[in-house]
C-alpha positions, 0 to 999 in steps of 0.5 A, spaced: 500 500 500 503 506 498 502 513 502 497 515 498 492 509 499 495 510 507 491 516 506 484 515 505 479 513 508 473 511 505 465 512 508 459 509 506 452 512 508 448 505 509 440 505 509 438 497 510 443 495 504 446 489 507 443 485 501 449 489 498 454 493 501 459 487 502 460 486 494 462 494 495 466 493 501 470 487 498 471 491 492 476 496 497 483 493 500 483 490 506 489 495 508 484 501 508 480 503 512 472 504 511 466 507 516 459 505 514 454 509 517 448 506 517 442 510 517 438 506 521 437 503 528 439 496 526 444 493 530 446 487 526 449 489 520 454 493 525 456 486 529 455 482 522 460 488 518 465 488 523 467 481 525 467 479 518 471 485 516 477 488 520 478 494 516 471 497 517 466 500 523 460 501 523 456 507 525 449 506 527 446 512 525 439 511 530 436 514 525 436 516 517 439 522 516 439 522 509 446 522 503 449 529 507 447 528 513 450 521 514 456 523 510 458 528 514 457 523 521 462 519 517 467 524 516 468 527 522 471 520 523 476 521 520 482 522 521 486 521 514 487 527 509 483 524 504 475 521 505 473 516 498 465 518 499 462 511 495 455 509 495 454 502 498 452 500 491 457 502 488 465 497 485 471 499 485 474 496 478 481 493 481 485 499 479 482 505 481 485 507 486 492 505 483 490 510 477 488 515 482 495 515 484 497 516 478 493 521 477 495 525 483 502 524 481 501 529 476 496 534 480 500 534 486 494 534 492 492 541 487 484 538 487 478 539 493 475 532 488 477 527 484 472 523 481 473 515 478 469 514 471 464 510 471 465 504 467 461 505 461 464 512 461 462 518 465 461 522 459 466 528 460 470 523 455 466 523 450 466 528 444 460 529 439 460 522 436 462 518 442 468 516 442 473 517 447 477 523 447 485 522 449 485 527 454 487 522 461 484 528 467 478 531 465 477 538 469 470 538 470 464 543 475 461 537 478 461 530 479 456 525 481 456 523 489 456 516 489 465 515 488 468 521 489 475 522 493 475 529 497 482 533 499 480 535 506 486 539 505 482 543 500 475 542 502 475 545 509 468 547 510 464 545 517 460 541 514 462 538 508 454 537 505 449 541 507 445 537 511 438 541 509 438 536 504 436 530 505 435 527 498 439 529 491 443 535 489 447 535 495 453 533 491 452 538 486 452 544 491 458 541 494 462 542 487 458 548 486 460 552 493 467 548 492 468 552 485 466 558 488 472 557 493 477 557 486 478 549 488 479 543 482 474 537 480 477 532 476 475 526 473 480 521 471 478 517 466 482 510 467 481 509 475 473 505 473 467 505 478 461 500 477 454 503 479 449 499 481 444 505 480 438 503 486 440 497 488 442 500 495 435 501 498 431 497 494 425 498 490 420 500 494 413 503 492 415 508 498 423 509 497 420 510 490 415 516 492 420 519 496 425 519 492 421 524 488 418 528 494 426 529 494 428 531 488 422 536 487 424 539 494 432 539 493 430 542 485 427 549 487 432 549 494 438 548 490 436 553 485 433 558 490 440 558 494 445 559 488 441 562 484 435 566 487 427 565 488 427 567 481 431 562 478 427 557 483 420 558 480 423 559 473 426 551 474 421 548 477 414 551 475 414 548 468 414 541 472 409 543 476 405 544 470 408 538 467 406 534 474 398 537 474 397 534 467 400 528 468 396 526 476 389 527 472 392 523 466 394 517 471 386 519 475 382 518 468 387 511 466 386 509 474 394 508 474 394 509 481 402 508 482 403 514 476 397 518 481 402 518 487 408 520 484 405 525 481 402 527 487 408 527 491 413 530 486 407 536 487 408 535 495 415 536 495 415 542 491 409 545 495 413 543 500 419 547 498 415 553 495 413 554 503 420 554 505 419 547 509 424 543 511 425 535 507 422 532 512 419 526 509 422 519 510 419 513 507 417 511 514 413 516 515 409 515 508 
């Protein structure tokens, strides 16, 4: 293991996910050590990871405390200079860390994140007829938050995610307040992660609906916050329409699934409109 991979530390934000966080943490060195924390208050995946593997520890959030909020309890433990931020349904290609490794060789620990590609690229490679451009590091404004290394020498915000999210965009605000700070984000195109995309908490009718209170709520908050009330409702006023039209769509044609995610896509958004937390969890639905 070299110095660099001495210095990482990974954290993954668990809900219920033991059918598949061990295909995730199996993918990572033993030598490395790795926190989970899981959003919930069951004690069994904590003994269970533990005593299975000896570089993990296991976080019992009591609670879910949504991606930002559990991903902050799982940095403030940790004590290395670099945090790996993964998804618990998300694989390491063999050599990801390694091309990390080659890549800071070249950036010289000048980067706030560094990103892995996925495995079917992440898109930044691509020119306008999908063929991979030769370009290795790819600076880019944003990267998604389910693999992503972060300099803690570099992003020294109290609270690295802000924790009024509970659901979605929570990575891009971080990247944009990052940018904002003149830091760098880098995409690396050899250093592949595999995203198993949904597989963590399932498919349930409720994570489902929850899923798209969210993504309304954090839709307007994200664009409120950088960008101002205007820009919000710019945003997210055509999907409210787009919503309304689809609700009685799903009400003449008796599709009772298509009704509520539109119902709740329309809460979420009035929700936010009203300048209310993103209280929802799929608990409580």
């Amino acid at each position: 293991m070299n110095s660099f991979e001495k210095n990482i530390t990974f954290v993954i934000v668990s809900f219920k996910s033991s059918h598949i966080i061990e295909q995730c943490i199996k993918s990572i060195k033993s030598s490395i050590k790795i926190i989970v924390v899981e959003n919930s208050d069951n004690i069994y995946i904590k003994s269970y990871l533990e005593n299975k593997f000896s570089n993990v520890e296991v976080v019992i959030a009591k609670e879910n405390l949504g991606y930002g909020k559990g991903n902050n309890l799982g940095i403030s433990k940790v004590n290395t200079q670099y945090v790996f931020i993964l998804n618990p349904d998300a694989i390491l290609e063999e050599s990801c860390l390694a091309e990390l490794f080659k890549a800071n060789s070249i950036l010289k620990d000048e980067f706030a994140i560094m990103a892995p590609n996925y495995s079917n690229n992440y898109g930044f490679f691509l020119d306008q007829n999908n063929h991979l451009k030769k370009k290795e590091i790819m600076e880019v404004d944003f990267v998604k938050g389910f693999a992503m290394l972060i300099n803690l020498k570099k992003v020294t915000f109290d609270k690295i995610f802000d924790e009024n999210f509970f659901l979605f965009l929570e990575e891009i605000d971080l990247c944009k307040r990052i940018k904002s700070k003149g830091e760098k984000i880098f995409v690396i195109q050899s250093s592949k992660v595999q995203h198993l995309e949904n597989q963590a908490s399932g498919e349930s009718l409720n994570i489902e609906l929850c899923r798209n209170w969210h993504w309304m709520w954090s839709l307007f908050y994200y664009n409120y916050k950088h960008y101002g009330l205007f820009t919000a409702y710019k945003v997210t006023i055509p999907k409210l329409f787009s919503s309304l039209v689809k609700l009685f769509i799903a009400i003449i044609l008796f599709n009772r699934k298509k009704f509520l995610i539109h119902y709740f896509r329309l809460r979420g958004l009035f929700n936010a409109f009203l300048k209310k937390s993103s209280w929802l969890r799929p608990d409580n639905i």
